[in-house]
Steps between C-alpha positions, in 0.01 A plus 500: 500500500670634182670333250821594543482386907393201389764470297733603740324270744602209255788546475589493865386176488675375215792600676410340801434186348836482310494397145233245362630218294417623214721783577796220597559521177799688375372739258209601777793586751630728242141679416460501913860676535402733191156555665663589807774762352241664355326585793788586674588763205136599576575562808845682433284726245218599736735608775717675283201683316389601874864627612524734178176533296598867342843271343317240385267738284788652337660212453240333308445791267864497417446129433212571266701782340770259465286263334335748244889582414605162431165447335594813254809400451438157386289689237771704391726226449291253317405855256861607484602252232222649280600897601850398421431337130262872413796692630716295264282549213458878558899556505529290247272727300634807613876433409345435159314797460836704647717301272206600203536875599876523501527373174278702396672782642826414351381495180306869503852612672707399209217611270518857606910462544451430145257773416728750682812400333310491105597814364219437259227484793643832607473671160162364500396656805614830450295514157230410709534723745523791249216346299288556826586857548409601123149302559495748800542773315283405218200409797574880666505663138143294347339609893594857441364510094172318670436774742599772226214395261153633494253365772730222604529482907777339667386201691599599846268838421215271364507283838491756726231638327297173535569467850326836596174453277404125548250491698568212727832699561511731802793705439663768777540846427861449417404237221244717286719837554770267318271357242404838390860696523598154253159550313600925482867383363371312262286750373783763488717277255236366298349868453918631439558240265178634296653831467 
């Protein structure tokens, strides 16, 4: 015999016999009717889980789903106070850095209303813009007495001339014809200029 016909076997017998004295007792009747319910939700359970076992399946994943949820959401909420004071602190420090940049902006806008309105800036401007063209001039006029003067190469000549005879250098057929034509040039107005 198993245990649980034994146990089954008992209490058939206990509920032959009736309640002992012990169980007269009020707070025994109570555990007896609890004892009692229970099986018979037992009971309601098993036949139930018999009549629609695909139901029941589904049902108690949606119950552990619904679990995990509330489980997740308690989370959430106990962490939202502390979300909530970081999100304060970060717009906090972004209307101060936006507040920092507009001034900031309002003063280089006035600054350059002022600078456009100074008829002083303006004079000051055009004498340097004319200053910049003469130093043009003066660069294009020194590059041209350079290249005039005995045995002195232009740069852009002397580079190209490097490239095609380093050695590490592998230059194309394009490359060296240029280096020489530049090299040939060179020689032309060096040789005129002796004359």
């Amino acid at each position: 015999m198993t245990g649980a016909e034994r146990e089954r076997q008992w209490r058939g017998l206990r509920q032959e016999r009736g309640p002992t004295t012990a169980e007269a007792d009020g707070s025994s009747r109570e555990l007896i009717k609890a004892q009692h319910e229970i099986e018979r939700l037992r009971a309601q359970l098993a036949a139930a889980t018999k009549a629609a076992p695909p139901a029941t399946a589904a049902l108690l994943r949606v119950k552990i789903e619904n679990d995990e949820l509330r489980k997740l959401l308690a989370a959430s909420r106990k962490a939202e106070p502390e979300q909530i004071a970081d999100l304060r602190r970060d717009i906090e420090r972004l209307q101060a850095e936006h507040t920092r940049r507009d001034a900031a902006s309002k003063v280089t806008e006035a600054a350059r209303e002022r600078v456009a309105n100074d008829p002083r800036i303006a004079q000051l401007q055009k004498a340097n813009n004319e200053l910049r063209k003469e130093i043009a001039a003066m660069r294009t006029h020194f590059d041209k007495q350079q290249s005039q003067k005995q045995g002195v190469m232009s740069f852009k000549t002397v580079s190209m001339i490097s490239k095609a005879l380093h050695p590490d250098s592998k230059p194309s057929d394009h490359d060296r014809a240029e280096a020489f034509k530049a090299f040939s040039g060179w020689k032309a107005d060096r040789n005129a200029a002796e004359r």
